[in-house]
C-alpha positions as CSV (number, residue, x, y, z in Angstrom):
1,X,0.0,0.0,0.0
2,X,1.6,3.1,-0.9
3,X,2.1,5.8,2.0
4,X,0.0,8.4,1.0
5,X,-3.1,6.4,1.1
6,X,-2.2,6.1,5.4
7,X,-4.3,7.5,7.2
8,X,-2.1,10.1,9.6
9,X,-4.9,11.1,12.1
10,X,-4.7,9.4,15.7
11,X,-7.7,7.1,17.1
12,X,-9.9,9.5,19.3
13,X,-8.5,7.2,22.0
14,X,-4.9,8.8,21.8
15,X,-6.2,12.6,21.1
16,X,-5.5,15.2,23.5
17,X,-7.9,17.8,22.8
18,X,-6.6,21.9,22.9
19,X,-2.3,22.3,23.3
20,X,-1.0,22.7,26.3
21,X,-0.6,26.6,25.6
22,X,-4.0,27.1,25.1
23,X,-4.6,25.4,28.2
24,X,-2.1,27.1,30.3
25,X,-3.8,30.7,28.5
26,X,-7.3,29.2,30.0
27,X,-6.4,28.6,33.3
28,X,-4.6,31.8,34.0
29,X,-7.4,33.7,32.9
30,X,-9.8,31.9,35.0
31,X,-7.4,32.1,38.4
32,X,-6.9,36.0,37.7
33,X,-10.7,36.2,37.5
34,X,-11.3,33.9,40.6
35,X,-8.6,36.2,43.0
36,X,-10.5,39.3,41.2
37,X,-13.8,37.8,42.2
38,X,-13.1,37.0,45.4
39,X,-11.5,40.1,46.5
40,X,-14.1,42.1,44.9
41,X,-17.6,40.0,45.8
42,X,-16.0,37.5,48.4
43,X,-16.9,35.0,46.0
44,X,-14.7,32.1,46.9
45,X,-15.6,32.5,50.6
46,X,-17.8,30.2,50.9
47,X,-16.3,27.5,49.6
48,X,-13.2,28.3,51.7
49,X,-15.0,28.1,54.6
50,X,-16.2,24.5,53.4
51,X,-13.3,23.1,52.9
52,X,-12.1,24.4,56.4
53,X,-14.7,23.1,58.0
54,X,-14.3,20.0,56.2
55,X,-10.9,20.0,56.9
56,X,-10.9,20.5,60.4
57,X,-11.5,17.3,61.9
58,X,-8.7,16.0,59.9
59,X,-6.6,18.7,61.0
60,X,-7.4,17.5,64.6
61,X,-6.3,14.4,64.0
62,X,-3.3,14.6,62.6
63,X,-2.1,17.8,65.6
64,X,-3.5,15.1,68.9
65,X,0.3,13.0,68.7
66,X,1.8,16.4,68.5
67,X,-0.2,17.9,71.1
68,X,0.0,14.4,73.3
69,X,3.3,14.8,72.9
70,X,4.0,18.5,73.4
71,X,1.4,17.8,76.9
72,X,3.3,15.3,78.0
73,X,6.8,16.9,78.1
74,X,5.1,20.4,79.8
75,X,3.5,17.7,82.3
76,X,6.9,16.0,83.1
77,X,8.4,19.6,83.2
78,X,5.7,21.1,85.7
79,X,5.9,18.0,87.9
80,X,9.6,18.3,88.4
81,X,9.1,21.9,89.1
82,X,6.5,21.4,91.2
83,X,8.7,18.8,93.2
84,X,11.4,20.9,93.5
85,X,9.3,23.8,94.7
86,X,7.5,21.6,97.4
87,X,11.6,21.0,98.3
88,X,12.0,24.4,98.7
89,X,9.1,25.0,100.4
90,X,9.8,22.5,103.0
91,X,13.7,23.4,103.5
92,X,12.3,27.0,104.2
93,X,9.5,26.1,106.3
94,X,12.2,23.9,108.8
95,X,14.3,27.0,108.6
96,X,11.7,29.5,109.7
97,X,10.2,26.9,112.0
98,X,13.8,27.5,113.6
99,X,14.0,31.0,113.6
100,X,10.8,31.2,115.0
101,X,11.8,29.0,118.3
102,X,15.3,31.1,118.6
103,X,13.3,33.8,118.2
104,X,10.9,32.8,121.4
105,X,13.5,31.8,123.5
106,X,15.3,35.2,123.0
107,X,11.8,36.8,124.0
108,X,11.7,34.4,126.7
109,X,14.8,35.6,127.6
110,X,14.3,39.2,127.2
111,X,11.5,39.0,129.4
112,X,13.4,37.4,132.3
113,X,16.5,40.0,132.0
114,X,14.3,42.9,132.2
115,X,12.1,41.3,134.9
116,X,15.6,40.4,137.2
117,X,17.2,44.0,136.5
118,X,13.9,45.8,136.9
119,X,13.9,47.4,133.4
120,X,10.5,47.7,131.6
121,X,8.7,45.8,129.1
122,X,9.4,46.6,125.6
123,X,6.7,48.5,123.9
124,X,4.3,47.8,121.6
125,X,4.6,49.7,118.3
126,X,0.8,49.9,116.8
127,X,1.1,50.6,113.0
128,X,-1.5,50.5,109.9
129,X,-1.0,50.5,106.3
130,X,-1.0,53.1,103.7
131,X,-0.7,53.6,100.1
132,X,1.3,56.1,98.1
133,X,-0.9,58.2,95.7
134,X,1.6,60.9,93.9
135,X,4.9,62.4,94.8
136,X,5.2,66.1,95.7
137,X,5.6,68.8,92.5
138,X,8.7,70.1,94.1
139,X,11.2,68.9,91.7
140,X,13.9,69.7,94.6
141,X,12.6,67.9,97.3
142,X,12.0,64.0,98.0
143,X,8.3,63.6,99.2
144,X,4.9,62.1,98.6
145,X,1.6,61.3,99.9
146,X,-0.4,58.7,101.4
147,X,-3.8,57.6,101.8
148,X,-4.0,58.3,105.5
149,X,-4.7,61.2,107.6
150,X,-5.7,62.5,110.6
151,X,-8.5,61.0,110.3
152,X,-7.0,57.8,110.5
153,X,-5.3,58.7,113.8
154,X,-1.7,60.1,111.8
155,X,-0.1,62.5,113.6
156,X,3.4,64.4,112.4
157,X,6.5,62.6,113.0
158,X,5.5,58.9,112.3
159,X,7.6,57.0,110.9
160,X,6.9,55.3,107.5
161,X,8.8,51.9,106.6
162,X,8.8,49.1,104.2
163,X,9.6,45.6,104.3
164,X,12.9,46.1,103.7
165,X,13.6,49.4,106.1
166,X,12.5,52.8,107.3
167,X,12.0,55.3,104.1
168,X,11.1,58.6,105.9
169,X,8.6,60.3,108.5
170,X,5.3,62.0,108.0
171,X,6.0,65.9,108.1
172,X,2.0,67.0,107.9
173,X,-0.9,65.7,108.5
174,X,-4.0,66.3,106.2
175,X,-7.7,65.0,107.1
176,X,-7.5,62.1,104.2
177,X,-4.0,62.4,103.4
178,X,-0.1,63.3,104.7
179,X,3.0,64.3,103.4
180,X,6.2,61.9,104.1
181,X,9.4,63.3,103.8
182,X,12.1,60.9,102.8
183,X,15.2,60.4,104.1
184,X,17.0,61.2,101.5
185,X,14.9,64.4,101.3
186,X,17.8,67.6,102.0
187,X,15.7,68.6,105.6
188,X,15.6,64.6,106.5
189,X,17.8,64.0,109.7
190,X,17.4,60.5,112.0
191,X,19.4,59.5,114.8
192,X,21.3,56.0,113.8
193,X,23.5,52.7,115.1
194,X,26.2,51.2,113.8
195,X,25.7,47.2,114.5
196,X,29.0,46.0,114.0
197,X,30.5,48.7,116.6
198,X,27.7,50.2,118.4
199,X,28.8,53.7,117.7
200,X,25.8,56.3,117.6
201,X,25.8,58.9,114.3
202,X,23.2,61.0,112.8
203,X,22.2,60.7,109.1
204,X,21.2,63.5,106.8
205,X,19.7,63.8,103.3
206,X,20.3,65.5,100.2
207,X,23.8,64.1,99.3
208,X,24.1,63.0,95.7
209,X,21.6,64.9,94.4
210,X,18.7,63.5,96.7
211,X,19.7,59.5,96.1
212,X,21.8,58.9,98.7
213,X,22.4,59.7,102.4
214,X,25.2,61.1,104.4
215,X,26.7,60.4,108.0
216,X,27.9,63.7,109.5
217,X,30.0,64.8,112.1
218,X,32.5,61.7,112.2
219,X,35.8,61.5,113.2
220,X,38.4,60.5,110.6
221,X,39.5,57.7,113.2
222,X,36.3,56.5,113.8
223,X,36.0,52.5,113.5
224,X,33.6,52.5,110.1
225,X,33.7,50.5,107.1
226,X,32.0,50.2,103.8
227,X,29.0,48.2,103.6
228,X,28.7,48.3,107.2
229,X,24.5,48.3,108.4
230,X,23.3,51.1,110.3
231,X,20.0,51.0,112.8
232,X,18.1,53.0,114.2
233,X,18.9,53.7,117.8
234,X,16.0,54.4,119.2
235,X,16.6,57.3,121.6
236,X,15.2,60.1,119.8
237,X,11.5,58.9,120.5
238,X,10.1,58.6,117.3
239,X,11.6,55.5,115.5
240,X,11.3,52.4,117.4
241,X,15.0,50.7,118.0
242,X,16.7,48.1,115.6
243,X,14.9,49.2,112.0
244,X,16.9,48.7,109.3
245,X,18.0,52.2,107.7
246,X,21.1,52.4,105.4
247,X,24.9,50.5,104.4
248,X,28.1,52.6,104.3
249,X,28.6,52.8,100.5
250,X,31.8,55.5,100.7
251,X,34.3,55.6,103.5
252,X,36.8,59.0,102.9
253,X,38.7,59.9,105.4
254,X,40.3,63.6,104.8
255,X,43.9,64.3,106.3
256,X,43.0,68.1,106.6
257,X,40.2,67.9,108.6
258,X,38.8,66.0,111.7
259,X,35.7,64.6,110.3
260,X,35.3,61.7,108.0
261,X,32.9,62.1,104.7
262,X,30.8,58.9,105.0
263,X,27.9,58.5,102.3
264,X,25.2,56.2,103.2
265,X,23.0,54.1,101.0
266,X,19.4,53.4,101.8
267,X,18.7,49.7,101.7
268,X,14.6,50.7,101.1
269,X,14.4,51.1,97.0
270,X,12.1,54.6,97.8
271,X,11.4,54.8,94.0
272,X,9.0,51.8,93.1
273,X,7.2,51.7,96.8
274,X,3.7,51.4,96.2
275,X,2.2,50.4,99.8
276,X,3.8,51.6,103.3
277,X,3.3,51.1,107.1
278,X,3.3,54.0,109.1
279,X,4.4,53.2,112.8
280,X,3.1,55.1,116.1
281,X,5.9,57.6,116.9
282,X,7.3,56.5,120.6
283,X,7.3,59.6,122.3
284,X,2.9,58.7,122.6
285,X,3.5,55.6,124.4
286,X,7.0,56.8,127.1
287,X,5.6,58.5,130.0
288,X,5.7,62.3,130.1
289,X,9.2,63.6,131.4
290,X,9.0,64.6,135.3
291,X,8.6,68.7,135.6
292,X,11.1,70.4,137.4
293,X,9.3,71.7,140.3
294,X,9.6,75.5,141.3
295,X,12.5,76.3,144.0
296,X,11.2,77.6,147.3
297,X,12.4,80.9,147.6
298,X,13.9,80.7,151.2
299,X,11.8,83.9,153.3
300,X,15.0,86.5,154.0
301,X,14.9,87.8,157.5
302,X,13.6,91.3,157.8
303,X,16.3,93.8,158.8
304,X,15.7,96.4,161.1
305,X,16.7,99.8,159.7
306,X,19.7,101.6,161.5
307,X,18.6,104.5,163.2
């Protein structure tokens, strides 16, 4: 048979219909008008929200090892945690189970020394809580002011503390409110104790531009050291005795003069206090001072005038 008689066409069986670059044309056109559509008329939303839905469970399945997984490891993690907190927990609670049974028998103690040398008991301070609301405008001084008046039973010269220490002393004394001065305020002065040597100093603030304290009127061969914790003493009648105040942060002792220059860090952080307790100045709860009473004038003998 010769070859231009063949028939060149392929069954329908092997025919593959429009080219591929027809196709590709097709298929373009119809995703740029889908992506136009749906931004446009949210068109495709719907069937988005099918096939999520659809999907979903799936998607469950195949995340429960990951999460039974992932949930086991954090379980594993918290219960080691836990166990070592609990450890903790106990090691502290036999430590201030301890301190609390030193802590009686000194009282005991206390009690029986005063009661053989015939001193009196120690007093009570009462104290309530406050909360700071705002600082003073003053940009030069180092005050603020607390929810508590005189209302509340305040009165001027309290002393105001945190957990950590004493911060300063309420100067006035509003119905609903008072004013604290700080102690690193430049008018703030308190009375202090050295607890390494005992030795009594007063404090005053307003060195280092209002952050820091000072220790004045100490000789250059006084026995002081950096970091050394000062108290208060107690004898002035406002702050009760053994209330943590300040550390020696600067010793320098000058050759020309008698007095050492001794700066003082407060161990309270005064800056991010947000609740205080202001203590019962001492001076209301020692008994008045005896009056000095009047000298008899002794009655001079009358004289009888020369004649």
């Amino acid at each position: 048979m010769p070859l231009g008689t063949i028939d060149r066409t392929p069954p329908p069986f092997f025919r593959q219909g429009y080219s591929a670059f027809t196709k590709l044309i097709f298929f373009t056109a119809l995703s740029i008008f889908l992506m136009v559509a749906d931004t446009r008329m949210q068109v495709v939303a719907p069937v988005r929200s099918a096939i999520a839905a659809a999907l979903a469970p799936v998607q469950q399945a195949l995340l429960f090892p990951v999460d039974l997984i992932v949930g086991a490891g954090d379980y594993f993690r918290g219960l080691a945690k836990a166990l070592a907190g609990e450890d903790a927990a106990r090691r502290l609670l036999a430590q201030q189970a301890e301190q609390a049974l030193a802590a009686e028998r000194l009282a005991a103690e206390n009690r029986e020394l005063r009661g053989l040398l015939g001193l009196q008991p120690a007093l009570a301070v009462r104290s309530q809580a406050a909360q700071v609301m705002y600082e003073a405008a003053d940009p030069f001084s180092r005050k603020f002011y607390i929810d508590r008046g005189a209302t509340q039973g305040l009165v001027a010269g309290a002393p105001v503390v945190t957990e950590a220490g004493v911060i300063g002393q309420v100067t006035r004394v509003y119905p609903l409110s008072s004013e604290v001065t700080l102690l690193t305020d430049r008018d703030a002065a308190i009375p202090l104790l050295n607890t390494r040597t005992q030795q009594r100093a007063a404090a005053f603030g307003g060195a280092a531009k209002g952050t820091a304290m000072e220790l004045r009127f100490v000789a250059s061969s006084a026995d002081i050291e950096v970091g050394d914790l000062l108290h208060t003493s107690g004898v002035d009648g406002i702050y009760p005795a053994g209330l943590p105040v300040a550390r020696v942060s600067e010793v320098e002792r000058l050759a020309e003069g008698g007095f050492a220059r001794v700066m003082l860090k407060p161990v309270a952080a005064v800056d991010s206090v947000r609740h205080v307790l202001v203590l019962e100045p001492l001076r209301q709860q020692l008994p008045p001072p005896p009056t000095p009473e009047a000298p008899a004038v002794a009655a001079r003998p009358a004289t009888k005038a020369k004649r």
